[in-house]
C-alpha positions as semicolon CSV with decimal commas, in nm:
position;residue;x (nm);y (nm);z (nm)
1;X;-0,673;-0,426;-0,394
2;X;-0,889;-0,170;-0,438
3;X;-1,001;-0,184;-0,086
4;X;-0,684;-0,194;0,008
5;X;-0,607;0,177;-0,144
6;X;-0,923;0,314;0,037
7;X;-0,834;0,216;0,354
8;X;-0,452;0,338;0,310
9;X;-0,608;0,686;0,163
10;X;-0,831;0,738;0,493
11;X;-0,537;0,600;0,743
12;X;-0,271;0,846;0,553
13;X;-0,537;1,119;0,591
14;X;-0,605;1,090;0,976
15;X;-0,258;1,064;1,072
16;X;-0,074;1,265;0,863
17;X;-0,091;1,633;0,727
18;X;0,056;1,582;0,385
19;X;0,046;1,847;0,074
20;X;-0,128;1,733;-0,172
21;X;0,113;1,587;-0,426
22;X;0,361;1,390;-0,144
23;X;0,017;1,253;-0,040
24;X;-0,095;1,168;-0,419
25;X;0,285;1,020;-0,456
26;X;0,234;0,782;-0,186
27;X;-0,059;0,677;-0,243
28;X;0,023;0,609;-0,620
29;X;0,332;0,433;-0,515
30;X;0,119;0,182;-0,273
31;X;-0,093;0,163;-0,557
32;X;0,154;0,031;-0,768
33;X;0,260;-0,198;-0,553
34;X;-0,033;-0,355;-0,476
35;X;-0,099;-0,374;-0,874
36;X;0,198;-0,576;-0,918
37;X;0,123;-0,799;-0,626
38;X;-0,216;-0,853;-0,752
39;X;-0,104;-0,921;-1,136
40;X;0,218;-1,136;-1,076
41;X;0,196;-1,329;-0,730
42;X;-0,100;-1,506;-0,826
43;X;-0,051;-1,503;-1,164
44;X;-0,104;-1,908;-1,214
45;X;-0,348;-1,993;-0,901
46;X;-0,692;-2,056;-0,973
47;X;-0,835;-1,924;-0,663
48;X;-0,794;-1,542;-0,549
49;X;-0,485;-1,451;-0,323
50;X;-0,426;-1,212;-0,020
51;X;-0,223;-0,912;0,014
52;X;-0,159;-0,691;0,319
53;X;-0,007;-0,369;0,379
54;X;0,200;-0,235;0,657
55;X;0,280;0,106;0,779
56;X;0,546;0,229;1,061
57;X;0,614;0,562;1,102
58;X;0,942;0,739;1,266
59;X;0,888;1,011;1,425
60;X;1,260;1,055;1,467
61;X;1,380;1,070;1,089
62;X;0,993;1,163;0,990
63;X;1,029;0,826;0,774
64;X;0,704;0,648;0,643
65;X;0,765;0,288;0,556
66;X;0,525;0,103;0,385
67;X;0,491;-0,265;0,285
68;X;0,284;-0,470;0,099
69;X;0,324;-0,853;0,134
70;X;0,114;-1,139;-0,067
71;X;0,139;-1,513;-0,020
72;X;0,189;-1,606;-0,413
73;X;0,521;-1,679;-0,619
């Protein structure tokens, strides 16, 4: 997950000129989303699990939408 968060951080950096706390907000927000994925979808597997995250951006409503999808329960 951690990985993850890095590699959302630079991509939100190089495409978008954020202020600082809407960036820190949505960051934070795919941070807790990935958290939860990582905590409860694999919860009772043995083995690690996989997550990925998604981003589409509209230009026309300036609307970020982010998702972040695992395989678990």
């Amino acid at each position: 997950a951690h990985r993850i968060r890095v590699e959302f951080r630079n991509w939100l950096d190089r495409h978008f000129t954020l202020g600082a706390e809407r960036f820190s907000d949505l960051v934070l927000a795919v941070s807790e989303a990935l958290a939860n994925a990582a905590e409860f979808a694999y919860r009772d597997t043995p083995d690690a699990g996989t997550m990925d995250v998604s981003a589409a951006y509209d230009a026309k409503s300036d609307t970020l939408a982010v998702t972040v999808q695992d395989r678990g329960r």
